[in-house]
Residue, then its C-alpha position, 0 to 999 in steps of 0.5 A: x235182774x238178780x236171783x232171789x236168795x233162798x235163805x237169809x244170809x244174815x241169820x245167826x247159825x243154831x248153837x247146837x244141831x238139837x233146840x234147845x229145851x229152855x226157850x229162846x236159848x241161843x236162837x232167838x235174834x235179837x230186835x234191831x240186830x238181825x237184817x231179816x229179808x222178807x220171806x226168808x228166815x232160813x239160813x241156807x238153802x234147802x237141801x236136795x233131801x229136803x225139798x224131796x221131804x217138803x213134796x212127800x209131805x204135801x202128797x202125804x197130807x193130800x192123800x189123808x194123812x191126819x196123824x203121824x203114824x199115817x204120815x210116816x206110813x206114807x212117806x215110807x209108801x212114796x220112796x223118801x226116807x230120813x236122811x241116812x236112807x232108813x224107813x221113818x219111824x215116829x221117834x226118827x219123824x219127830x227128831x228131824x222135824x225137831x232139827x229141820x225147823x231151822 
């Protein structure tokens, strides 16, 4: 019995670390040329931090966060700060969510 894969080996690596703003610039897969595997469109695995990041978001919406402020007020609250170890802010929130949608 095999392990299921936790990301999709054969997806192409960003370009650039930051999206680009002009859409689909260096990122989209092209039809026919991508081997995509169901339910895996990540290149690799999650990292420790953010599996800890996805469970503190979920507890965060379960206890009402509805708009950012609330959220990165209650990620601060849980303990699971960005990934240098600083409390979030709105600005640092939406950049690593910029660079998380990998």
């Amino acid at each position: 019995m095999s392990t299921p894969l936790q990301f999709n080996p054969y997806l192409k690596q960003w370009q650039k670390p930051v999206p680009a703003n002009d859409p689909g610039a260096g990122s989209i897969e092209q039809p026919g040329q991508a081997r995509n595997i169901v339910w895996q469109t990540r290149t690799r695995a999650p990292t420790e931090h953010e599996l800890q990041l996805a469970n503190a978001l979920e507890q965060a919406f379960a206890n009402g966060a509805s708009d950012v402020a609330d959220v990165v007020c209650q990620l601060n609250a849980i303990g699971v700060y960005d990934h240098s170890g600083k409390a979030w802010t709105e600005v640092s929130f939406h950049k690593s969510l910029a660079t998380l949608g990998y």
